[in-house]
C-alpha positions in Angstrom: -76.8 16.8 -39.3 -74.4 17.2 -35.9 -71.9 14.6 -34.8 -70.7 14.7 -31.4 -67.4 13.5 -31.0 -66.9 10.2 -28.5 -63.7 10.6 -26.4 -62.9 7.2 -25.7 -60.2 6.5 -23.0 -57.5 4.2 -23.9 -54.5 3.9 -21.4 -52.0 2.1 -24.0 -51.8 5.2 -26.5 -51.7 7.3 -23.9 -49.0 5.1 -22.0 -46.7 5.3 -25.7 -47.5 9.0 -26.5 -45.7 9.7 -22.5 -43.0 7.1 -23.7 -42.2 8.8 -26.3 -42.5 12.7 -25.1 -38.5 14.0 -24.5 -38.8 14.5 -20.4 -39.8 18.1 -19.2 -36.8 18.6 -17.1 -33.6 16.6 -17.8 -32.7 14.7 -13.6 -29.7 16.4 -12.5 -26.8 14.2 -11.8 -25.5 14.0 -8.1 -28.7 14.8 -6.7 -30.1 12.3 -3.4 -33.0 11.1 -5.4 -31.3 7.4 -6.6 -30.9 7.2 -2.7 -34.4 8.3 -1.6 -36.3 6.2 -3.8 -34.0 2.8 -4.7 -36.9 1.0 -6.2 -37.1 3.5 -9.1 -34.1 3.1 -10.0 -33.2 -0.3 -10.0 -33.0 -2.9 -12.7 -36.3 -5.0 -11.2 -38.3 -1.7 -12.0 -37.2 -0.7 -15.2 -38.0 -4.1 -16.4 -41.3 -4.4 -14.7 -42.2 -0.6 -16.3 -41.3 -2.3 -19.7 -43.6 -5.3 -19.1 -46.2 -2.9 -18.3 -45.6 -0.6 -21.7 -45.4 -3.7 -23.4 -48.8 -5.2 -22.6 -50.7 -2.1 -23.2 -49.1 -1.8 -26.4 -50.2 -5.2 -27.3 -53.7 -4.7 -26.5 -53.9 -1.9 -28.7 -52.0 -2.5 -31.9 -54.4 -0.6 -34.6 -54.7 2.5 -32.4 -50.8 2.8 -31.1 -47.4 3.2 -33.0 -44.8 0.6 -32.6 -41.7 1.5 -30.5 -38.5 1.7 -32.7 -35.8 -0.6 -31.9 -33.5 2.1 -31.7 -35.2 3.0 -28.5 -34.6 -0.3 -26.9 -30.9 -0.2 -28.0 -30.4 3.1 -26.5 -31.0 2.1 -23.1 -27.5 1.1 -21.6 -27.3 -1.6 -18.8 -26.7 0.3 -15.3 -22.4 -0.5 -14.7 -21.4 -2.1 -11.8 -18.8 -1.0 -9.2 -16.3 -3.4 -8.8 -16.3 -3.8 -5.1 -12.1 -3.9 -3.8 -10.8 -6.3 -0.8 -11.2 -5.8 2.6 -7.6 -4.1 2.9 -8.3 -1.6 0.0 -11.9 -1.1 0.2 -13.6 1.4 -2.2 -14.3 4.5 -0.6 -17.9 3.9 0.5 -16.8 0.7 2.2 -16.6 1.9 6.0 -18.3 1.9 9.2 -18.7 5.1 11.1 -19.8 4.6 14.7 -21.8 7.4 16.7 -18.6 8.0 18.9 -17.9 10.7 21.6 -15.7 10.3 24.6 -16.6 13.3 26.6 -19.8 14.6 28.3 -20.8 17.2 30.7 -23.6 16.5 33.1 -26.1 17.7 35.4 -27.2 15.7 37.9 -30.7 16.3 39.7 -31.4 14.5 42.9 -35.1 13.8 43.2 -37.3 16.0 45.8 -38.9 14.9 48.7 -42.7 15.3 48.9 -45.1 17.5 50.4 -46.2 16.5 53.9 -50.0 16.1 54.3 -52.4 18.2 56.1 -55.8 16.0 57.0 -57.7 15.1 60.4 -59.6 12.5 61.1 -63.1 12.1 60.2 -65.6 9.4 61.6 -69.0 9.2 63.2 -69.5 10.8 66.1 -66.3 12.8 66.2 -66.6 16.3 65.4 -63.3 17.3 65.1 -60.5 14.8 65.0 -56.3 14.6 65.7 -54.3 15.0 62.6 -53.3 12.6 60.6 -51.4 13.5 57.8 -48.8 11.6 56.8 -45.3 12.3 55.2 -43.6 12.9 52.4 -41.4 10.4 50.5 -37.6 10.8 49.9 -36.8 12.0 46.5 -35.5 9.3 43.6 -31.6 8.7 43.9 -28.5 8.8 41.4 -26.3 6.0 40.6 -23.4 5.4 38.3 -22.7 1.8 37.1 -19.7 1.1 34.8 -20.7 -1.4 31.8 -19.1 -3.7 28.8 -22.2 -3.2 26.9 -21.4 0.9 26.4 -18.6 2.1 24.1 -19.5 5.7 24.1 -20.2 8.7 26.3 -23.0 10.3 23.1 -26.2 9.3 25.2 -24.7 11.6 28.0 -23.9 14.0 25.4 -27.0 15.0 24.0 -28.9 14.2 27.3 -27.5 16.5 29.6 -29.2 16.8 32.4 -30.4 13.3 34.1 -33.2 14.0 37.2 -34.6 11.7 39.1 -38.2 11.1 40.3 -39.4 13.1 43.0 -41.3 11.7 46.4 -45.0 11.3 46.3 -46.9 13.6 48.6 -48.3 12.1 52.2 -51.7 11.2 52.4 -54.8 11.2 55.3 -54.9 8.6 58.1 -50.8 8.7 58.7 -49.9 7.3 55.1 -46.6 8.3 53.9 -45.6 9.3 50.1 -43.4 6.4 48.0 -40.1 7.1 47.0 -39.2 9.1 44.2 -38.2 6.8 40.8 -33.9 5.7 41.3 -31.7 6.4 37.9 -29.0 4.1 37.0 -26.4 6.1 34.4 -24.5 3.6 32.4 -21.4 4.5 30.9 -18.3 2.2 29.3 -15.4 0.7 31.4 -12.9 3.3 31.3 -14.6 6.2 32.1 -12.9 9.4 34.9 -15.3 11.3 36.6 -15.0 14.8 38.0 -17.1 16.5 39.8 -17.5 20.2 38.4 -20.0 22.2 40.6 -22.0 21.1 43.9 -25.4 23.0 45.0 -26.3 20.8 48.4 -29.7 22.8 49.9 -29.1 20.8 53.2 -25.2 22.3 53.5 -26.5 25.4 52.9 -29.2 25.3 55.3 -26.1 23.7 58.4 -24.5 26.8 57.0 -26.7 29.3 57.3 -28.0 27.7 61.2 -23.9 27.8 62.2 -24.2 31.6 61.1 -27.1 32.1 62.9 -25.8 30.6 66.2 -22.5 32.5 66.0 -24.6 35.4 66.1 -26.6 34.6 68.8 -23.6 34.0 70.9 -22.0 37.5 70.0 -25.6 38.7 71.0 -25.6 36.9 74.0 -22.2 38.2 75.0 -23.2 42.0 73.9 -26.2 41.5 76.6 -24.3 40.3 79.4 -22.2 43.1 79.3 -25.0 45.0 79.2 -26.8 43.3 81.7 -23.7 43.5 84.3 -23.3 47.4 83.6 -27.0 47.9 84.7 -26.5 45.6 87.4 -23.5 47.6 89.1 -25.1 50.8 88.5 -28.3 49.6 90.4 -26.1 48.2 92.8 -24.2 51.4 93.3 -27.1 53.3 93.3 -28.7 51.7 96.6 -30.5 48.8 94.7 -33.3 47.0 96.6 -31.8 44.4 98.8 -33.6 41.0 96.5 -31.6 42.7 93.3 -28.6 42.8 95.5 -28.6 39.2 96.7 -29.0 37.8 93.4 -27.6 39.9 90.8 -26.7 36.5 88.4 -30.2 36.0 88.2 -30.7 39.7 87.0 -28.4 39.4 84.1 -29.7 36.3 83.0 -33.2 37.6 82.6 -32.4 40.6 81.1 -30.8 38.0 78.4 -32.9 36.2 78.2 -35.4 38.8 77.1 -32.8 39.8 74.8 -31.6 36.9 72.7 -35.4 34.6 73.1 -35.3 32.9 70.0 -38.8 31.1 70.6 -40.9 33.3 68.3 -43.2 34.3 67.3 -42.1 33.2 63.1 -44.2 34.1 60.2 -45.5 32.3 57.3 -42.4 31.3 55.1 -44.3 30.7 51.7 -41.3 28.1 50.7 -41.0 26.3 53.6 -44.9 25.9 54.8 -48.2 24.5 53.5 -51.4 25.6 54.7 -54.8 24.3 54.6 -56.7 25.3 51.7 -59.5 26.9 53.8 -56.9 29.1 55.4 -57.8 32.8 54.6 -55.2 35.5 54.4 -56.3 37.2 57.3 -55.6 33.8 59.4 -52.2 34.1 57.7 -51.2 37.5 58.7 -52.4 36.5 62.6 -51.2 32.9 62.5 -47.9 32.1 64.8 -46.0 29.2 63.4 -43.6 27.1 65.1 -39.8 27.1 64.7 -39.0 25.2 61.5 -37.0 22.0 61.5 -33.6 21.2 61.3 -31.9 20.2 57.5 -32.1 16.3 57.4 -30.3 14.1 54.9 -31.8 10.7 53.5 -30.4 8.1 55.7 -28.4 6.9 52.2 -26.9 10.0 52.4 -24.1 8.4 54.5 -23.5 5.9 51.3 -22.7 8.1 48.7 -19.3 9.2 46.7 -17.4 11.7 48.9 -17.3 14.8 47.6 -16.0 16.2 45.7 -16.9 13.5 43.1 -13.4 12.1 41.4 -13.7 8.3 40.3 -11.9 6.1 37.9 -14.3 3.1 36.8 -11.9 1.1 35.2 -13.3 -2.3 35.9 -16.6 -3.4 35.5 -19.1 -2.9 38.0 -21.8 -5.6 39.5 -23.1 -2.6 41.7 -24.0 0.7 41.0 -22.3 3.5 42.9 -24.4 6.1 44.7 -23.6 9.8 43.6 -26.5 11.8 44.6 -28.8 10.9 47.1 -33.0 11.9 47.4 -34.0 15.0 49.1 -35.9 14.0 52.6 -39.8 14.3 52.2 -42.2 17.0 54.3 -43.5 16.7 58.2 -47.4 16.3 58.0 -49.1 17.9 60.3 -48.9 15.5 63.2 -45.7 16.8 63.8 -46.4 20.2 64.6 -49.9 19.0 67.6 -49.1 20.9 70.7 -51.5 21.7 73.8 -51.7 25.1 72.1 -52.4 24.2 68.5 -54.1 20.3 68.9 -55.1 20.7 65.2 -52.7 22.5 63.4 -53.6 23.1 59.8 -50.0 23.7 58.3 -47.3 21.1 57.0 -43.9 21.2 55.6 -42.5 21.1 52.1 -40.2 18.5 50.6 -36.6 19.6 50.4 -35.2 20.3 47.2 -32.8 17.7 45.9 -29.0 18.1 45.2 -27.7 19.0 42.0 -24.0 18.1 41.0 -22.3 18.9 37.6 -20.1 16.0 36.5 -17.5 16.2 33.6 -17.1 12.3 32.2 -14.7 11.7 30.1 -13.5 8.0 28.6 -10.3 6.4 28.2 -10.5 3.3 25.6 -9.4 0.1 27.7 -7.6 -2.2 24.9 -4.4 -3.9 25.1 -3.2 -1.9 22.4 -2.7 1.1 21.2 -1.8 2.6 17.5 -0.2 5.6 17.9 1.4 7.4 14.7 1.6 10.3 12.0 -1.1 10.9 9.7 -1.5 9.0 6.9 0.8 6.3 8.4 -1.2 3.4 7.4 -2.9 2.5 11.2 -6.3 2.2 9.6 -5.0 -0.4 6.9 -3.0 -2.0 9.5 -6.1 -2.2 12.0 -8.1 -4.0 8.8 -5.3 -6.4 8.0 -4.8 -7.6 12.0 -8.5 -8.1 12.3 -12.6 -7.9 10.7 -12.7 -4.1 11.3 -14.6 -1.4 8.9 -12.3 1.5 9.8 -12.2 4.1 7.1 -9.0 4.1 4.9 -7.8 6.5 2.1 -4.6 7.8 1.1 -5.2 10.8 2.4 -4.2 12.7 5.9 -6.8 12.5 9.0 -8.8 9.5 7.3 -9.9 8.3 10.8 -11.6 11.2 13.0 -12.0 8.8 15.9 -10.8 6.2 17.7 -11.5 2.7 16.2 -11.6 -0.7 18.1 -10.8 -3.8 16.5 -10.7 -7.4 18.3 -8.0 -9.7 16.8 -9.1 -13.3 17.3 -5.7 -15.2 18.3 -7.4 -18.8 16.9 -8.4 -17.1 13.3 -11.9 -18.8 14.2 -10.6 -22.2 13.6 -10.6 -23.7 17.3 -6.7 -23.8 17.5 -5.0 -21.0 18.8 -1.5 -19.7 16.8 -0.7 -18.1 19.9 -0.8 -19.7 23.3 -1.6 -17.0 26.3 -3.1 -16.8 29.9 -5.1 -14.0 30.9 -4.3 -12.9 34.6 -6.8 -14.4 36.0 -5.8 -17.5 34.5 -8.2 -18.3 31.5 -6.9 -19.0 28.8 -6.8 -15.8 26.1 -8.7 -16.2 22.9 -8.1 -12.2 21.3 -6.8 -8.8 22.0 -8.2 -5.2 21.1 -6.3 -3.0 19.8 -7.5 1.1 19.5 -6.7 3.2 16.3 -6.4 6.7 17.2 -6.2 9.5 15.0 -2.9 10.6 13.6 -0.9 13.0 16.0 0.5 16.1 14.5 3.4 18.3 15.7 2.3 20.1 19.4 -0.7 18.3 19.2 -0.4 18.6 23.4 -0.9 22.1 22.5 -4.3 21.1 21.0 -3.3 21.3 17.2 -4.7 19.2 15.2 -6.9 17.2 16.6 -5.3 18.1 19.6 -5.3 15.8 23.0 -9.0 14.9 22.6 -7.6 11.6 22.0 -4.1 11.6 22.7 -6.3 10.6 26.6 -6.7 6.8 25.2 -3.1 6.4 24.4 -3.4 6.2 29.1 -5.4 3.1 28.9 -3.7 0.9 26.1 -1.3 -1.8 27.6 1.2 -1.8 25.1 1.9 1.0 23.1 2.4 0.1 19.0 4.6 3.9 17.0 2.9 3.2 13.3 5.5 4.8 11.8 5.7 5.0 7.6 9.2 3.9 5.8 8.4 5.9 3.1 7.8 9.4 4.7 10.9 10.2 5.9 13.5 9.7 7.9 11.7 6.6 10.9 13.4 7.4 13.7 12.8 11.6 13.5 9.4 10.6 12.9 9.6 8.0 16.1 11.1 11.2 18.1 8.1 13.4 17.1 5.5 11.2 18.5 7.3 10.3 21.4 7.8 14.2 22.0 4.0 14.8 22.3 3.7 11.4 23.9 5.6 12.4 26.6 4.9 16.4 27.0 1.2 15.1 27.5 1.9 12.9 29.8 3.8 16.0 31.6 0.9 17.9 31.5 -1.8 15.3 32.6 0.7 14.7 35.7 0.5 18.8 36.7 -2.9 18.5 35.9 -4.3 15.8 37.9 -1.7 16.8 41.1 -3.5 20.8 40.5 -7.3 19.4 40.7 -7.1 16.7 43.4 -5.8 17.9 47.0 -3.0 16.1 48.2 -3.2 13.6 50.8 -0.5 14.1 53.2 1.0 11.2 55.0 3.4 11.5 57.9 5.2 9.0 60.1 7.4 10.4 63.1 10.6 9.7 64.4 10.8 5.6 64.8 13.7 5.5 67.1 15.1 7.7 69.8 18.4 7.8 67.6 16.7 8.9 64.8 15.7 11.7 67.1 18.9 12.9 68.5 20.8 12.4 64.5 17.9 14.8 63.9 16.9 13.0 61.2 14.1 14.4 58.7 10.2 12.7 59.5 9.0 11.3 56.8 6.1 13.2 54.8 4.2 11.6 51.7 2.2 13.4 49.5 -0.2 10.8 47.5 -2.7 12.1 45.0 -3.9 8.5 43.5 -6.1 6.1 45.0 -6.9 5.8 48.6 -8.2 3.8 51.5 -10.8 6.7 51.7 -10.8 6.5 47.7 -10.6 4.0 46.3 -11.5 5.0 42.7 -9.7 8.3 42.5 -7.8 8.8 39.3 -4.3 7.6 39.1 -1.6 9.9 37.8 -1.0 8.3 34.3 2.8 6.8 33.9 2.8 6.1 29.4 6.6 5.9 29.1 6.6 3.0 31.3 4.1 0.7 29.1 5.8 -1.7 26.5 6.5 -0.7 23.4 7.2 -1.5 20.0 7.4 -0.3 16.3 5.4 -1.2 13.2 7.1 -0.1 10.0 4.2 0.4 7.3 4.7 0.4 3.8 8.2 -1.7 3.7 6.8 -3.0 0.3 8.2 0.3 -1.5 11.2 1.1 -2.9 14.4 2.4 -1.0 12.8 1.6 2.3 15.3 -0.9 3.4 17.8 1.3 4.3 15.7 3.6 6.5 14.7 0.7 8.3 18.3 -0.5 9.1 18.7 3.2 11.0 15.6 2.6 12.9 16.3 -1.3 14.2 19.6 0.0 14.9 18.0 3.1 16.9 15.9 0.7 18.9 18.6 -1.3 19.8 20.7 1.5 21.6 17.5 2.5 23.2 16.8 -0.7 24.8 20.3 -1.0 26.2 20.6 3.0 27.3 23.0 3.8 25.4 20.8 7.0 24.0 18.2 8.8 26.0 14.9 7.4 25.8 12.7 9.2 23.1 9.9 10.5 25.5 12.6 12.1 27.8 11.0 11.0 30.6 13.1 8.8 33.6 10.7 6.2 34.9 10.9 4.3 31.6 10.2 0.6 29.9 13.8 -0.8 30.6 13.6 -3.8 27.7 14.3 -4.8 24.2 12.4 -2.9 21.8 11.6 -4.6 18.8 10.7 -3.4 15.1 8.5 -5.2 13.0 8.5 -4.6 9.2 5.1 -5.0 7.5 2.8 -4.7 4.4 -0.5 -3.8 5.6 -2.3 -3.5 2.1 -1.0 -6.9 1.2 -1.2 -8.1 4.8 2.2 -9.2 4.7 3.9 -9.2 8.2 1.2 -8.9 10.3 1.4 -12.3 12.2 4.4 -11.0 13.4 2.5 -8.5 15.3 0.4 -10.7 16.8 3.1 -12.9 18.1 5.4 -10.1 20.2 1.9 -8.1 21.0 0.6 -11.9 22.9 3.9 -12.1 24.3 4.3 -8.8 25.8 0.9 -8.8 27.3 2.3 -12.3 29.3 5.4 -11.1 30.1 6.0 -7.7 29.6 5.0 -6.5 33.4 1.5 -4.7 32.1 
């Protein structure tokens, strides 16, 4: 006699028989898959997966083998990092922002629409006028400065920026609507520059000024021409009518010589036709002279070319950079006593495109400016609730950081008592960390002068300088060295890209006159009446200043901080040259300020001369 074997499916042995299988394919440490998938490898899981092997084992005792203790005991509890304080952090404790400050972009004013070709239909008329209406002007540009924005990356990846074009016309005399306006936001502090310009309408007044000139050298070749002929009919016994009026000889024959009333051709890119046009129509077809360029009436509104602002304030209003394109003629336009119903209309022009290089300058009231590895970062933490990266290593911070110190500690009661200059009362400051400075960084070494730009904007400069690196005031040199050779170069720079405005004022007196004393002549290449938003040339050895010793907790730091007070005092009464070398200078007291930024020792110090330097300190 057969048996036939009974599988019979029980999830609880097979649950322990996995348990206790060694794993296929040991998990390789470092791998991302703790940070894909969290929930598999936390502490709630593992106990709710030994809940679940534990009530399946219960369920089926006779059939299953018990789990040896040894098991359980080999499972060690997960270890805890031990997180660190705010001023040393452990190193996964930062914030990294999405952070660029300079952007290239192209700017596409929106086209105007096609004009309409349609005629009127109704009952009882055959054949009716035209009616087509016009096309609408092409979307405009604008440019709006904003708190909200702290970086130029939207522009970045973007790139090019168009907006909308103008609706086509439509039958019975109804123009298109406007092309869709685009508003670009960008952060307070941003310089503009205008790059390349391609304007259709200038290039259409320039071609029509070519033309003309040509014309008139035509028209002068034909009156010489005309005149010869004339004096040789003359001379030749001419008929006695030709004689009489020999002007009005030579102005026929130029007439018949420089006629510029047609007839034109079809230009594909400048015409439409009606659809039931055929090509032979074409080839016959005379077409009137076409238009003159015309610019949107906003045109008149815009930012003078070429483009160079400074948006340094916020903005309630937008400024206009490009303007739309003006829309096609329908066909109404073009009704004569020849043509009554003509069946052709004009194109929208194309809109402008601009190229515009933005780049931002960080507005704070101060600015960290130092070596690598100087302690800014842990300094920046200490002062106020910022995530800035820190590490004891050089180039920790790859960007610029902005922290806000509150001056009241959020307690209602402020330690420091300041006005703003509009006369509210101040409740914090910012202050920008930028990335350590390297020697020539002005020569782009390092990270170069991509953001030796913010050190323009800051109010009061702060030299981070580290006690135990070194002789302080060599290091204090160094940075004032690049400091001020960038400054030097950023002067040349802006004075080679903006034309000068020239300014001159004549003699005011007769004496002045016969002393044959020089006129006065003024070259400006800031702001303007005309201008108003133009760049200024950046002045960074004028700002306040001061000196934040880091790292005075360490050993033999005392007496290199004795040779740098005592540096900073000949300094502030000329006695030495000033460090930047530069002559228009900060003519005050410079102060030094010994601190512990890891055991935020010092710091209220900081906040103290920084609140009275932004009151009194002329910035």
């Amino acid at each position: 006699m057969r048996y036939q074997a009974k599988y019979v499916w029980n999830p609880g042995r097979m649950l322990a028989n996995a348990r206790n299988m060694p794993p296929i394919c040991s998990p390789l440490q470092g791998t991302l898959t703790p940070f894909l998938y969290p929930l598999f490898f936390s502490s709630a899981a593992r106990t709710g997966s030994r809940t679940l092997f534990n009530t399946l084992h219960k369920r089926d005792e006779s059939t299953t083998a018990s789990v040896p203790a040894s098991a359980e005991q080999s499972e060690q509890p997960e270890p805890t990092f031990e997180e660190g304080s705010h001023l040393n952090p452990p190193p996964t404790d930062y914030s990294r922002t999405i952070f660029s400050d300079k952007a290239t972009v192209k700017l596409y004013a929106g086209g105007g629409g096609h004009g309409c070709i349609s005629f009127l239909r109704e009952k009882y008329i055959s054949a009716g006028p035209a009616n087509g209406g016009d096309g609408g002007t092409g979307g405009n540009v604008y440019i709006q400065a904003t708190r909200g924005e702290t970086s130029l990356h939207k522009l970045a990846r973007r790139r090019n920026i168009k907006a909308g074009r103008g609706k086509n016309g439509q039958g019975r005399t109804r123009n298109g609507e406007r092309g869709d306006d685009v508003i670009i936001q960008v952060p307070v502090g941003t310089v503009i520059r205008e790059v390349e310009r391609m304007d259709p309408v200038f290039e259409a007044e320039q071609k029509q000024k070519l033309e003309d000139a040509l014309q008139l050298e035509a028209s002068k070749e034909a009156i010489k021409e005309a005149s010869i002929e004339v004096s040789k009919e003359a001379s030749n016994e001419a008929s006695d009518e030709d004689s009489k009026e020999p002007d009005k000889v030579v102005s026929n024959e130029v007439s018949k010589k420089t006629s510029k009333k047609g007839p034109w051709k079809w230009n594909r890119d400048k015409w439409l036709l009606y659809p039931a046009v055929t090509p032979e129509d074409i080839a016959t077809a005379e077409f009137p002279s076409l238009p003159k360029a015309r610019r949107s009436p906003l045109a008149s509104s815009q930012a003078i070319a070429p483009i160079s602002l400074d948006l340094s304030r916020p903005m309630e209003r937008p400024i206009l950079l490009t303007a739309g394109a003006v829309g096609g003629m329908g066909n109404p336009h073009f009704v004569t006593k020849e043509v009554p119903r003509p069946k052709y209309a004009t194109r929208g022009d194309e809109g402008m495109q601009v190229v515009l290089e933005l780049e931002l300058k960080l507005l704070a009231d101060v600015g960290f400016v130092g070596l690598p590895n100087a302690g800014k970062s842990t300094l920046l933490r200490a002062m106020s609730k910022s995530r800035a990266r820190v590490g004891n290593w050089a180039f920790t911070t790859l960007q610029p950081n902005i922290g806000t110190v509150v001056l009241d500690d959020n307690r209602g009661r402020p330690e420091e008592q300041s006005r703003l200059p509009n006369g509210e009362p101040r409740t914090n400051y910012t202050i920008a960390d930028i990335p350590g400075l390297v020697q020539d960084a002005h020569l782009d070494r390092g990270l170069g002068v991509s953001f030796l730009r913010h050190v323009e904007r800051a109010r009061v400069l702060a030299f981070v300088i580290d006690l135990s690196a070194g002789n302080a005031v060599q290091a204090l040199q160094a940075l004032w060295k690049e400091v001020g050779e960038y400054e030097r170069m950023k002067i040349q720079e802006e004075q080679d890209n903006s034309p000068p405005m020239v300014q001159w004022s004549p003699f005011q007196t007769v004496q002045d006159a016969i002393r044959n004393q020089p006129e006065t002549i003024i070259m400006n290449t800031g702001p303007s009446f005309e201008a108003p938003l133009k760049p200024a040339i950046p002045s960074i050895a004028g700002k306040p200043w001061f000196v934040v010793a880091t790292k005075a907790d360490l050993p033999d730091t005392k007496e290199n901080f004795a040779e740098l007070r005592a540096y900073l005092e000949k300094v502030g009464k000329g006695e030495v040259e000033h460090p930047s070398g530069q002559k228009r200078v900060w003519e005050q007291a410079v102060s030094a300020v010994p601190v512990s930024a890891i055991n935020g020792h010092g710091t209220k110090q900081i906040t103290t001369l920084v609140v009275n330097l932004l009151e009194h300190g002329d910035v």
